[in-house]
Every structure is written in structure tokens, then in C-alpha cells.
C-alpha atoms as an extended CHARMM CRD file, in Angstrom:
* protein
*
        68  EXT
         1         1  UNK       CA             94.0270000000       83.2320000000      160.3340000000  PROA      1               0.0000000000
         2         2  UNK       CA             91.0360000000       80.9870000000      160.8400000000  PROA      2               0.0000000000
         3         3  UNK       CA             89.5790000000       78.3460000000      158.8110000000  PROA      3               0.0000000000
         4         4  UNK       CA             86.2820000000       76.7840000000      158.2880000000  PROA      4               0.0000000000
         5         5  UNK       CA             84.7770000000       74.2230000000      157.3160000000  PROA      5               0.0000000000
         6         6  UNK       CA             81.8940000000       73.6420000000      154.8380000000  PROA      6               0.0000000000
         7         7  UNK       CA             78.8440000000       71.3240000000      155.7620000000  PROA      7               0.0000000000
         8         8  UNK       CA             76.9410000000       69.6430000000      153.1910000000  PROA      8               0.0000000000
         9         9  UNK       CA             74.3090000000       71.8930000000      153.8000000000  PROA      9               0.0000000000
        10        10  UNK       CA             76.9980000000       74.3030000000      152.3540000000  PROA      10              0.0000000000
        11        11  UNK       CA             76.8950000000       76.0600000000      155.3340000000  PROA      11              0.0000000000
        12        12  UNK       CA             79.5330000000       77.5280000000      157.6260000000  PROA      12              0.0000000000
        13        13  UNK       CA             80.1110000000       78.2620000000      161.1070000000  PROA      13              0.0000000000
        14        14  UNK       CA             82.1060000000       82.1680000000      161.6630000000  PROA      14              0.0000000000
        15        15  UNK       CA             84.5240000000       81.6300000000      164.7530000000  PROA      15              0.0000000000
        16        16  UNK       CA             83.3360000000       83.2150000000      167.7360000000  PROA      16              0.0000000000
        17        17  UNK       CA             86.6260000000       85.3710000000      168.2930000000  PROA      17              0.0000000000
        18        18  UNK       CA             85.4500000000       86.7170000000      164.8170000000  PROA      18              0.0000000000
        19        19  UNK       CA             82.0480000000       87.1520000000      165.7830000000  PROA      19              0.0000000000
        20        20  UNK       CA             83.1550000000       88.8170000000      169.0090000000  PROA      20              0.0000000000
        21        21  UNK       CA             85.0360000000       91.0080000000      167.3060000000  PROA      21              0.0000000000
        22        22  UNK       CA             82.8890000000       91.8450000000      164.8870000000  PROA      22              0.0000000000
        23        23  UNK       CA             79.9300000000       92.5030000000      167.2030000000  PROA      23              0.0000000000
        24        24  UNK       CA             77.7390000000       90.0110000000      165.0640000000  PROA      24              0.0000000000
        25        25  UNK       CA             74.7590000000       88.6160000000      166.6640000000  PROA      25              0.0000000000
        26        26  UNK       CA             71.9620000000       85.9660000000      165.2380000000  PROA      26              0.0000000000
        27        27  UNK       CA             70.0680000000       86.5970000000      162.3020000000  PROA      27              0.0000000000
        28        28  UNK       CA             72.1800000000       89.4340000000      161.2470000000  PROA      28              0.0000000000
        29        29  UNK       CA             72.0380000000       90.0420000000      157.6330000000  PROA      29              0.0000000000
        30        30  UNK       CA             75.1830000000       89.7870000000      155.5270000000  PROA      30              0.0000000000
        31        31  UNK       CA             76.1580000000       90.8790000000      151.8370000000  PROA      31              0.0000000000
        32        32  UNK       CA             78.2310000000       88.2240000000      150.4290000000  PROA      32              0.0000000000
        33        33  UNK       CA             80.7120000000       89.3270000000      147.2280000000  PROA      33              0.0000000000
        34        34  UNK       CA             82.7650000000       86.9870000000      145.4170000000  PROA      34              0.0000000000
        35        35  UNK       CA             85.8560000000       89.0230000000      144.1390000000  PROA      35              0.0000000000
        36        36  UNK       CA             89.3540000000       87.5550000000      142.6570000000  PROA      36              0.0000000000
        37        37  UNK       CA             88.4270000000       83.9090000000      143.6610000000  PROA      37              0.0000000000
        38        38  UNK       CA             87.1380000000       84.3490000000      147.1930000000  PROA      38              0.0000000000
        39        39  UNK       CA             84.1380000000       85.2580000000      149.6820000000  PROA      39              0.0000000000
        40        40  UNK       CA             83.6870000000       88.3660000000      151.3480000000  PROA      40              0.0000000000
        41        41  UNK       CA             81.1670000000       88.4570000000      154.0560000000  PROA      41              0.0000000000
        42        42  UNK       CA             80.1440000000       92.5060000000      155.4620000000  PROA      42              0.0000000000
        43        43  UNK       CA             77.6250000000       92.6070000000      157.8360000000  PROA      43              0.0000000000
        44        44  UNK       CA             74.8980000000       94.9870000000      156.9720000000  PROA      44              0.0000000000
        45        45  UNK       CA             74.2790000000       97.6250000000      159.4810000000  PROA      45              0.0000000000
        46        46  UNK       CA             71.6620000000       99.6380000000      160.8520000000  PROA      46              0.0000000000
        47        47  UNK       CA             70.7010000000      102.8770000000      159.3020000000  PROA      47              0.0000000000
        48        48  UNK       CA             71.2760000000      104.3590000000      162.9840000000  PROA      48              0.0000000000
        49        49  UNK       CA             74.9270000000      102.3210000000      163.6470000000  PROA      49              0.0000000000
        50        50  UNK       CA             76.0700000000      104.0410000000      159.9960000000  PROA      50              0.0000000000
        51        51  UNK       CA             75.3450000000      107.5760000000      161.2730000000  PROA      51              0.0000000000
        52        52  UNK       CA             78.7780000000      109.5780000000      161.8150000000  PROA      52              0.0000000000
        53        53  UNK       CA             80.9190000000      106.6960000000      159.8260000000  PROA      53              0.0000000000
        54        54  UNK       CA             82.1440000000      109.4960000000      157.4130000000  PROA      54              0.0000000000
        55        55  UNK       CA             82.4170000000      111.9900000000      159.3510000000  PROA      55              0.0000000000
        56        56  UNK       CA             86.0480000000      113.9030000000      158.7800000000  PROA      56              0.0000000000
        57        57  UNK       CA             85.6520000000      112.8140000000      154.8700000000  PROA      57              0.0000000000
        58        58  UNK       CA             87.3260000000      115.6260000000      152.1830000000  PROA      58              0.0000000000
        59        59  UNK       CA             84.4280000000      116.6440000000      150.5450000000  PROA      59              0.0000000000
        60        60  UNK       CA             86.3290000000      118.8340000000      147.6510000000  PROA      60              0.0000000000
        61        61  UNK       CA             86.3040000000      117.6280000000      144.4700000000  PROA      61              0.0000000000
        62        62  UNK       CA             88.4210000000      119.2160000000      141.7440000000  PROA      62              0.0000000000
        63        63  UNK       CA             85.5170000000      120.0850000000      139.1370000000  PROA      63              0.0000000000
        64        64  UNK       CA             86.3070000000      120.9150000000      134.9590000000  PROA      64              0.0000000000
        65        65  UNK       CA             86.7950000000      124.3150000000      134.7230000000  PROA      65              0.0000000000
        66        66  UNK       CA             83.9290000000      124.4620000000      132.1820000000  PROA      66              0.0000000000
        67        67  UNK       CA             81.2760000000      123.3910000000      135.0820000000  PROA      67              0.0000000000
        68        68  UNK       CA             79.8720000000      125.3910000000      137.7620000000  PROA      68              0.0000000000
């Protein structure tokens, strides 16, 4: 696990061996969520990286039998 620290600029600095891994270069755009009493942090990707991500999903949904 790695830790940070905030400046007083309330800023942070994401370790490179997370960056690395990540494949996160400058300027990239993030979503931040706060959720149970902590950050999350998801890049945003390109419309053109997503392509293919769901491929293999189960499409079938179990629909009432009073719908077509």
C-alpha cells in the first residue's frame, strides 16, 4: 500500500509505480467519488481505449413474462 501526502495546496502527488501501472500520463482527466469515507480516483478514458472493454458480457436478461 502507498501513502500520500497532502500539500496545502490540497494537492497530491500519485506514486509513479501507480502511475506506471496505471498507464497515466499528464493532464489526464480523473473522476473523483467519495464513497464510505474515502477517495476514489478512475482515470477517464478515451472513447477509442473503451472500445472492446465489454466484450464477452451476458447480454440475457430474464424479462416479466407480461413484456415482450
Amino acid at each position: 500500500m502507498k501513502s500520500v501526502t497532502l500539500s496545502p495546496k490540497y494537492q497530491i502527488v500519485i506514486p509513479l509505480s501507480v502511475r506506471n501501472s496505471l498507464n497515466l500520463v499528464p493532464g489526464q482527466k480523473m473522476t473523483v467519488i467519495t464513497f464510505r469515507n474515502r477517495i476514489e480516483l478512475i482515470p477517464q478514458r478515451t472513447i477509442s481505449e473503451m472500445r472492446g472493454f465489454l466484450k464477452g458480457i451476458d447480454t440475457h436478461v430474464d424479462r416479466e413474462a407480461d413484456r415482450l
